[in-house]
N, C-alpha and C positions, 0 to 999 in steps of 0.2 A: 546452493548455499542454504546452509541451515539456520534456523531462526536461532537461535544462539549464535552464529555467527554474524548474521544480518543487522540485527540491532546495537548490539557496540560499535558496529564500524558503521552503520548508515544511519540510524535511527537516533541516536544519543548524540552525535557530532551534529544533526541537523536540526535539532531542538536545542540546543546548544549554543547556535549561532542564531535562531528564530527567537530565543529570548536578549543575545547581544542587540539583536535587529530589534526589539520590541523599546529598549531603553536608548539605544544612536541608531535613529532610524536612515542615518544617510549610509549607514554601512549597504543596505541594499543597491546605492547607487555606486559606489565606489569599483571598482576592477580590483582590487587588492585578492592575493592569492586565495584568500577567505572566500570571498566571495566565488571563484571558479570553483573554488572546492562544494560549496553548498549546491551549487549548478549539478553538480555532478552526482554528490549524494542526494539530492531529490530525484532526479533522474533514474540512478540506480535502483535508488527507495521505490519508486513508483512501478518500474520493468518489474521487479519484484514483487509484489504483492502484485500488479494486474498478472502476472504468472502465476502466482498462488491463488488466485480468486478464479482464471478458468481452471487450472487444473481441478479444482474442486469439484466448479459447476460441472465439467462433462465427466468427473470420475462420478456424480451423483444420479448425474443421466444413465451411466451405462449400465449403473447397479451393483458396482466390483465390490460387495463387501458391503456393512454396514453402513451406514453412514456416522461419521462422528457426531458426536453429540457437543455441539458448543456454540461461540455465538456467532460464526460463520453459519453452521446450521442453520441456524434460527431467522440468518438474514435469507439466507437462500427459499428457505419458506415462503417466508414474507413474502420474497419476490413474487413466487408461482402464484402463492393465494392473490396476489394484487394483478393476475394474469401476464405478468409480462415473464417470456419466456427467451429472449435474448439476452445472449449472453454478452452484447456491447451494451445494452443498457447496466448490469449488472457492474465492469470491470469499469466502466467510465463515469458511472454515476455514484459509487459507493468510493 
């Protein structure tokens, strides 16, 4: 899935209901189809981006190509300069 397609259907529905949830905060406790929906879209949300964050790291390890230049970059940096080199610290911690 591509990031234009990613963020209108997971991203913008789950901010969406996370500001519903900010102002009737019992919506979080409620079962209403809202609420499995959010379930779902975090979920998805998440498989997602920890997908895009190793494919990164080990396409950065193997040296296929440049590296892009942006703020995944920059975090990926970070990481190595701060020594740590696993990549579950990296997809579970950011």
């Amino acid at each position: 899935m591509l990031c234009a397609q990613v963020f209108p259907q997971l991203y913008l529905p789950v901010m969406a209901e996370a500001n519903l949830r900010a102002i009737r905060p019992w919506r979080q406790y409620l079962p209403t189809p809202s609420f499995f929906a959010f379930l779902w879209r975090m979920r998805s949300l998440n498989s997602y981006i920890r997908t895009l964050l190793r494919t990164r790291w080990h396409s950065r390890h193997q040296r296929s190509g440049a590296p892009k230049r942006d703020i995944l970059d920059r975090l990926i940096t970070a990481i190595e300069v701060l020594g740590r080199s696993k990549t579950c610290f990296f997809t579970e911690r950011i």
